[in-house]
C-alpha positions as a printed Julia matrix, in Angstrom:
427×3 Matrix{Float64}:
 -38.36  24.94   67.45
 -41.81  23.92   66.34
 -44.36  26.74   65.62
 -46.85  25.31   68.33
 -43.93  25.03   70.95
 -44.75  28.58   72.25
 -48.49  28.14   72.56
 -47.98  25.07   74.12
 -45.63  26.82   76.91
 -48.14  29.53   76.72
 -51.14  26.7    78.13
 -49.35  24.9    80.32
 -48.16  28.6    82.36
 -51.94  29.49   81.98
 -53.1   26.17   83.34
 -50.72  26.77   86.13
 -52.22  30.25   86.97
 -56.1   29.57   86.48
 -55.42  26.64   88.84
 -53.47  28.29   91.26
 -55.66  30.9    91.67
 -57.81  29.7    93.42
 -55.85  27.27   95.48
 -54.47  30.67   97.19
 -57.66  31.56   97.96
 -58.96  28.43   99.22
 -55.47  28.3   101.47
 -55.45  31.75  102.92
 -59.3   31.09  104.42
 -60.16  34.39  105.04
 -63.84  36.27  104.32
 -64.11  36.3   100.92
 -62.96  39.94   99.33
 -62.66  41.94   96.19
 -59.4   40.79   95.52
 -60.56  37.08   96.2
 -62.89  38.08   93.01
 -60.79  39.71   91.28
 -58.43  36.64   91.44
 -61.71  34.29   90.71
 -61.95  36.16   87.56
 -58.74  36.12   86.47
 -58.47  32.51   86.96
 -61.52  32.3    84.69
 -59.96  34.33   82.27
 -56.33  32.45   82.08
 -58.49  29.43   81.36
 -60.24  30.98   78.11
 -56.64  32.18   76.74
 -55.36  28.71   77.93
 -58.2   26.96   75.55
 -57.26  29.53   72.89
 -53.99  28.53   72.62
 -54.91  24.9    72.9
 -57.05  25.43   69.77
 -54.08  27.1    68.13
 -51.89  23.99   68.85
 -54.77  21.79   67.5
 -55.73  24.37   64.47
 -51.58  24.14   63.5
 -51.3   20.37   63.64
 -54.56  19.54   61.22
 -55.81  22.35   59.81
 -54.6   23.58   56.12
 -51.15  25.61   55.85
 -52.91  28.39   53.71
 -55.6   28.77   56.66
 -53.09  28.9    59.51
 -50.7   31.16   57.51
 -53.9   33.85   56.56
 -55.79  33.92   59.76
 -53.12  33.27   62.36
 -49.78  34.75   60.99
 -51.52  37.65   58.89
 -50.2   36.76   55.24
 -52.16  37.68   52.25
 -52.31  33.77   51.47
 -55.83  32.32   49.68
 -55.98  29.48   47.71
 -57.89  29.36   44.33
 -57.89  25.61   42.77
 -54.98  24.11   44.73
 -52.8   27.62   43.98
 -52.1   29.67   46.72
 -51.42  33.29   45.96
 -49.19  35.49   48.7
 -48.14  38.98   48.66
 -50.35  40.32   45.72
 -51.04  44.13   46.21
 -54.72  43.79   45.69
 -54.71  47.5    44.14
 -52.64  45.93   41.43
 -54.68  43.54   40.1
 -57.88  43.87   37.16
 -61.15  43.68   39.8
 -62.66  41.01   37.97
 -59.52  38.71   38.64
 -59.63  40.08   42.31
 -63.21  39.27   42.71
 -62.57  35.22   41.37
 -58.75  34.89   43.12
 -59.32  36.38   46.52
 -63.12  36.28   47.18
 -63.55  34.9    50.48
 -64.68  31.31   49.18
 -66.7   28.89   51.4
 -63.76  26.5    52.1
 -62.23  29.41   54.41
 -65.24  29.96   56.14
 -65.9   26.37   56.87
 -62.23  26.43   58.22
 -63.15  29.75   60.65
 -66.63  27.66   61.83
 -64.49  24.49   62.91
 -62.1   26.42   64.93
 -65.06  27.96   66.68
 -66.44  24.7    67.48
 -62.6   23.52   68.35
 -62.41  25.98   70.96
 -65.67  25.21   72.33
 -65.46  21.58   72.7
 -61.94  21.91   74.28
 -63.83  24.48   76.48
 -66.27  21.89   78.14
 -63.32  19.54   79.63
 -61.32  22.25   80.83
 -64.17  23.78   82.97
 -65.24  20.57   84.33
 -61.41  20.13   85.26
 -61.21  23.72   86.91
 -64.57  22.97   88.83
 -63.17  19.35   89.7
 -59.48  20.86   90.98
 -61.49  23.35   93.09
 -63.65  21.38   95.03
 -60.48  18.83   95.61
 -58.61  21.35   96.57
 -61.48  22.23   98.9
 -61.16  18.64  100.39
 -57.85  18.71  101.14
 -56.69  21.7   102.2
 -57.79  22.37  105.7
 -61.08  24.01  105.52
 -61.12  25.12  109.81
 -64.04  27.25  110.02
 -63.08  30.35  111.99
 -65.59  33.02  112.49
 -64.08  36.41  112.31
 -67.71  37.98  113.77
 -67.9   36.1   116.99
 -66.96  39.29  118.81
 -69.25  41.56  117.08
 -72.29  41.47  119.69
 -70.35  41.78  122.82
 -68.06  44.54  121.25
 -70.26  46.21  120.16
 -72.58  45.97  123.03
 -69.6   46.61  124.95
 -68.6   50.18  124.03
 -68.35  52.9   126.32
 -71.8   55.09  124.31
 -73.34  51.77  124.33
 -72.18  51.11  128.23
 -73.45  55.26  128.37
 -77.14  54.15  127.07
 -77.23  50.79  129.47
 -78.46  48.95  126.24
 -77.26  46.05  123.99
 -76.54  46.39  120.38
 -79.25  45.17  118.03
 -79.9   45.71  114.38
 -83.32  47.6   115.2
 -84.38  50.51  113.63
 -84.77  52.19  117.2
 -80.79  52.12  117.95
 -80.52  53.31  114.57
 -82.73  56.13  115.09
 -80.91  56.63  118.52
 -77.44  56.73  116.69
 -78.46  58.93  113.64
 -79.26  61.57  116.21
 -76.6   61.11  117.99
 -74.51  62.11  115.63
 -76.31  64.87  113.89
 -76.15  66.48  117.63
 -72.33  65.97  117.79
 -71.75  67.14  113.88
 -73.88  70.2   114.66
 -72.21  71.08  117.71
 -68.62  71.15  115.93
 -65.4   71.4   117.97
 -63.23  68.05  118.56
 -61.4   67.13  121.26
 -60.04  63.42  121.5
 -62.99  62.33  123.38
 -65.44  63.68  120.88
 -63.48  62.22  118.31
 -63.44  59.18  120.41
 -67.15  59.08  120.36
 -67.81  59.76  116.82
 -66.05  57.27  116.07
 -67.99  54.53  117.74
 -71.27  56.18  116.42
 -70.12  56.04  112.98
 -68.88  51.85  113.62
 -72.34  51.4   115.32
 -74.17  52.59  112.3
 -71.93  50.78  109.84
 -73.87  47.59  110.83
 -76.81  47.25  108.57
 -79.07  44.73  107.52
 -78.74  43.02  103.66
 -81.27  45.05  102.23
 -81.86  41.76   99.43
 -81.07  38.63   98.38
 -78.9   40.2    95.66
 -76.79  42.35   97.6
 -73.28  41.56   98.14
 -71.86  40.09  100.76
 -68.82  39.04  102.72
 -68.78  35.51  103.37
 -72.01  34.06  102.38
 -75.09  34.64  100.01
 -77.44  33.45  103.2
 -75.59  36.84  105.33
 -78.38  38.93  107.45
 -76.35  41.74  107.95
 -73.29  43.71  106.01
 -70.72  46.55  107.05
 -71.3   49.47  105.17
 -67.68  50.2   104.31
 -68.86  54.2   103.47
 -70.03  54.67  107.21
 -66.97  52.16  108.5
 -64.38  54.45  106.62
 -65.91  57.87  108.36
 -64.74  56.12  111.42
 -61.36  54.49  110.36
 -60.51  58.21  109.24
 -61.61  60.19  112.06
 -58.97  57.65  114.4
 -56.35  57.65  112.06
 -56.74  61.34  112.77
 -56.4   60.93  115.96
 -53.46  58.53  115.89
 -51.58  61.01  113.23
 -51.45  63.56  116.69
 -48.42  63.9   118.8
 -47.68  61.54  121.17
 -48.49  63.85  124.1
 -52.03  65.13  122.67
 -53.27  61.79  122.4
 -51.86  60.8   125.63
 -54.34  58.12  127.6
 -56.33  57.64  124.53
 -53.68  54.96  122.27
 -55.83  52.27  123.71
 -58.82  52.74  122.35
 -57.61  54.25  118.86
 -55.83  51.29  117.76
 -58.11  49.16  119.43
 -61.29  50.91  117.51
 -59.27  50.58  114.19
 -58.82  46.82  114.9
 -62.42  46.22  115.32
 -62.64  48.68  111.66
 -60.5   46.03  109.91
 -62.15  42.77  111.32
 -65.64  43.48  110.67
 -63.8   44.74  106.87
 -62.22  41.79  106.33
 -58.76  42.81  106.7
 -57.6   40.66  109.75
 -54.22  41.09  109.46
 -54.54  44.8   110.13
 -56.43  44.2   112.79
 -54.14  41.95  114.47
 -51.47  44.22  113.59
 -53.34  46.93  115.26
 -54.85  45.09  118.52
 -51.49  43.73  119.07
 -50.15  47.43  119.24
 -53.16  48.13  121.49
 -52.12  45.62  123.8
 -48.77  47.38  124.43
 -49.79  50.77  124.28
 -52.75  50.67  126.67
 -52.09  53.22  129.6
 -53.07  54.45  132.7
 -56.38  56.12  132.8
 -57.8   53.91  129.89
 -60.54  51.93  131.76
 -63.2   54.36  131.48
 -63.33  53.66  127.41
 -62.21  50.55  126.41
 -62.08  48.05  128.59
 -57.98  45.95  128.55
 -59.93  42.76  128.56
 -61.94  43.69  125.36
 -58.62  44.94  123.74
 -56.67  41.34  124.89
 -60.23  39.53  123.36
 -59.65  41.26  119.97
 -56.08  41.02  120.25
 -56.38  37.38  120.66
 -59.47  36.92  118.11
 -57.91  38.71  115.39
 -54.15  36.79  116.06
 -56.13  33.37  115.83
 -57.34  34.34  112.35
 -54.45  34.96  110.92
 -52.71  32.14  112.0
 -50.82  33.27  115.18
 -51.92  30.36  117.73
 -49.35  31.31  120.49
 -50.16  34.8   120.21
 -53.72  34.29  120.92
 -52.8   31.85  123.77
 -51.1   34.07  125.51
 -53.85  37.21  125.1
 -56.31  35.19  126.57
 -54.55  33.36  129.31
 -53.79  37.03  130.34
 -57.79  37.46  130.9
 -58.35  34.21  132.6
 -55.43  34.7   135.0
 -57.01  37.95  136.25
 -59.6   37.39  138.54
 -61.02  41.15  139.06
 -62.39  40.96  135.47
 -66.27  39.8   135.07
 -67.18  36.66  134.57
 -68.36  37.53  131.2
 -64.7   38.68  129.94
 -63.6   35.13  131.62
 -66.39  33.39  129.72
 -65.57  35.42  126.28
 -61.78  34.32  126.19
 -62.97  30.48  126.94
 -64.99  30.24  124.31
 -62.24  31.92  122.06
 -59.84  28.93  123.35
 -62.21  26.34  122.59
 -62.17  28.16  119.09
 -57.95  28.01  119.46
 -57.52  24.37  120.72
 -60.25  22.75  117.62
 -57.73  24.78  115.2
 -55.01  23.11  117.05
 -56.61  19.76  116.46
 -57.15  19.35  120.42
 -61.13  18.08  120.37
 -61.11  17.39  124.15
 -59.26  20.49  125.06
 -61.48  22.59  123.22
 -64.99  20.58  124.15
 -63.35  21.09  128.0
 -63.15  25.1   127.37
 -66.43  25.39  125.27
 -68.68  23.54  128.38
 -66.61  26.41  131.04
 -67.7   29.37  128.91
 -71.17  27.63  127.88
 -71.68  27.16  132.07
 -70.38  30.73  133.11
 -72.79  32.21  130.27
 -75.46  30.41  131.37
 -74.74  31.79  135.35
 -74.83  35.36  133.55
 -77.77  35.03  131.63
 -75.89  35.83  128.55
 -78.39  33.62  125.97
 -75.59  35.01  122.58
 -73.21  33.47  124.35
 -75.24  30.03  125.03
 -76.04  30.47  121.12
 -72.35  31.01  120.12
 -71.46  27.94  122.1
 -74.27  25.76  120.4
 -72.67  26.46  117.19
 -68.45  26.12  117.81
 -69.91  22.79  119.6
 -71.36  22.4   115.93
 -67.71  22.53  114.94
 -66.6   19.88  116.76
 -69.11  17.61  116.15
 -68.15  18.12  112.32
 -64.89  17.79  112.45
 -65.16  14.12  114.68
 -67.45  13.43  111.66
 -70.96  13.23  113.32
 -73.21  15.4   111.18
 -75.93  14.62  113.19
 -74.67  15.99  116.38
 -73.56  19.27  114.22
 -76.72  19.86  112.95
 -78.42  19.59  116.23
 -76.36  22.18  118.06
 -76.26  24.16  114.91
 -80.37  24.1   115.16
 -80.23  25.45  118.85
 -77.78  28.12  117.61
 -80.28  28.94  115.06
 -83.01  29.15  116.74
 -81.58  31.07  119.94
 -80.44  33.48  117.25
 -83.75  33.55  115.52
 -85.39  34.5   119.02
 -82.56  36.96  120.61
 -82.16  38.42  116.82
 -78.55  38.25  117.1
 -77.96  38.58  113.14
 -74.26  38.15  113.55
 -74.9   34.4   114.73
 -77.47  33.9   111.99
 -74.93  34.88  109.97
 -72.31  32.17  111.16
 -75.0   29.57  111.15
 -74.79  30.51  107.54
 -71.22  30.07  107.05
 -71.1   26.64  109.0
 -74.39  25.02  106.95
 -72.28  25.71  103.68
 -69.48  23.29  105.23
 -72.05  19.93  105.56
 -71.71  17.0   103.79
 -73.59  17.68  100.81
């Protein structure tokens, strides 16, 4: 076998895995997490060892034997007038001979220099190729954009402290205030039951919400985002219900519902949407009797349904939302919610008409409720649409009125999906 055969092998399994990579990533189209970096970087880093060994296969083919054999294989090999000299114990030999045999002459340094250039001008073509294979691979994989915050207001907004207050969520430094001593009041007074624990929890979701402080910060699916979840304050709350749901059965008795339904909501707004499917679909079953008064079925089927959509489970989330819109004692508002999620469902589904028929029922029944997020939400999966049928124009006009509805109502969560769907234009 030829001495460049396993370098070769070597590049062509490293080509494989720097390209790969990111295909995965690209294919899996969820927010954009550590590990998505993580696998970014190694990508980046299989392509440098790939270009090393493609210098190697290069540096054996025309470089000279004595180079290759002293600087790759680690022989004591130089070559003094056309002699080459291997295996000498240096201690063995007069210094003055040492000093004119096995200096370290110019020819081997000129030899080092040209593998350094080597490597970088093999380096150009292969980065351009990586850049190149992502962006095609961005062209044709599908590229649907789902937005995993599209519940975020209303649930939020939604929650039985929130309900408690009569107020809607914002990012203002008043419900911030309001929440901060909330739960200084509840810490100080010690002593948890399951409906203290119940409410800490929510406290410690509603302040996990906070505004990018810069530019520079990081973020989850954008650079443009308005607003991040502070995973520090999320994780006080994912551990105080995983408390809970570590109880016995009977001691948590009427309150499954809304633990597993709270720890959904944890692990959408964190970017893990298969546990939150996971757990909203075990909300959905183990909602009981006597669970109204704190979360709402219809806002556990809406999560259920959101989160099963986002992971890929399109019957699933048809059937959690035709559940809502066959009940006619919910508000309109739950009916108007789960229509707009369907117009979401039947655009994945590649149904345009079905899902422009769904979006203009929810976009009507928000506009009877005076819910202006909703009309904003609407503006922008209409956006969608008009992308995907390949009128830009059309997209960016609804886009603009979903902007600038967000812009006035300061609903940051729609700013930041306005975000997410101006990265997607042509251009």
């Amino acid at each position: 076998m030829k001495k460049w055969a396993i370098p070769g092998f070597l590049y062509v399994l490293l080509m494989a895995v720097g390209l790969g990579g990111p295909w995965w990533v690209i294919l899996k189209r969820q927010s954009f997490q550590l590990i998505d970096l993580l696998i970014y970087a190694g990508a980046v880093v299989a392509l440098l060892v790939a270009v090393f060994m493609m210098t190697l296969i290069v540096a054996r083919i025309f470089f000279p034997t004595y180079w290759w054999l002293g600087q790759i294989v680690g022989r004591d090999v130089f070559e003094y007038e056309g002699i080459y000299f291997m295996g000498l114990r240096l201690s063995r030999v007069p210094n003055r001979i040492q000093r004119i045999l096995f200096g370290v002459d110019d020819q081997m340094r000129r030899w080092d220099l040209v593998y350094g250039v080597v490597f970088l001008v093999l380096l150009v073509p292969h980065a351009l190729g990586f850049i190149t294979a992502n962006r095609y691979f961005e062209e044709i994989l599908p590229n649907p954009a789902r937005f995993s915050q599209t519940l975020h207001f209303p649930f939020l907004s939604s929650m039985p402290v929130m309900r408690e207050w009569g107020i809607s969520w914002s990012p203002d430094a008043k419900l911030r205030q309001k929440v901060g001593e909330a739960l200084k009041k509840m810490e100080a007074a010690g002593g948890k039951d399951n409906g203290k624990r119940i409410r800490l929890a929510q406290l410690y979701l509603l302040q996990s919400f906070t505004l990018r402080p810069r530019a520079g910060s990081l973020f989850l699916n954008s650079p443009g985002e308005r607003i991040i979840f502070d995973q520090g304050e999320g994780a006080r709350a994912a551990n105080m219900l995983k408390t809970m749901a570590e109880l016995p059965p009977i001691k948590r008795a009427g309150w499954n519902g809304s633990i597993l339904t709270l720890l959904g909501f944890y692990h959408l707004a964190n970017g893990g949407f298969q546990k939150a499917a996971e757990f909203s679909g075990k909300a959905v079953v183990e909602f009981g009797d006597g669970e109204e008064s704190k979360i709402s079925r219809y806002q556990i089927l809406l999560l259920a349904g959101l989160t099963a959509m986002i992971t890929g489970n399109e019957e699933g989330a048809d059937d959690y939302l035709s559940v809502i819109l066959k009940d006619e004692r919910l508000p309109k508002l739950a009916h108007a919610l789960a229509l707009e999620l369907l117009g979401d469902l039947r655009q994945l589904q590649g149904e345009r008409e079905n899902s422009a028929k769904f979006l203009d029922q929810a976009m009507k029944i928000f506009e009877s409720v005076r819910d202006p997020n909703g009309v904003a939400r609407v503006h922008l999966k209409r956006a969608v649409l008009a992308l995907d049928d390949g009128d830009p124009l059309q997209a960016s006009v609804d886009l603009s009125k979903a902007s600038q509805l967000a812009h006035r109502l300061g609903d940051v969560f729609i700013l930041n999906m306005v975000e997410q769907l101006a990265l997607k234009f042509p251009g």
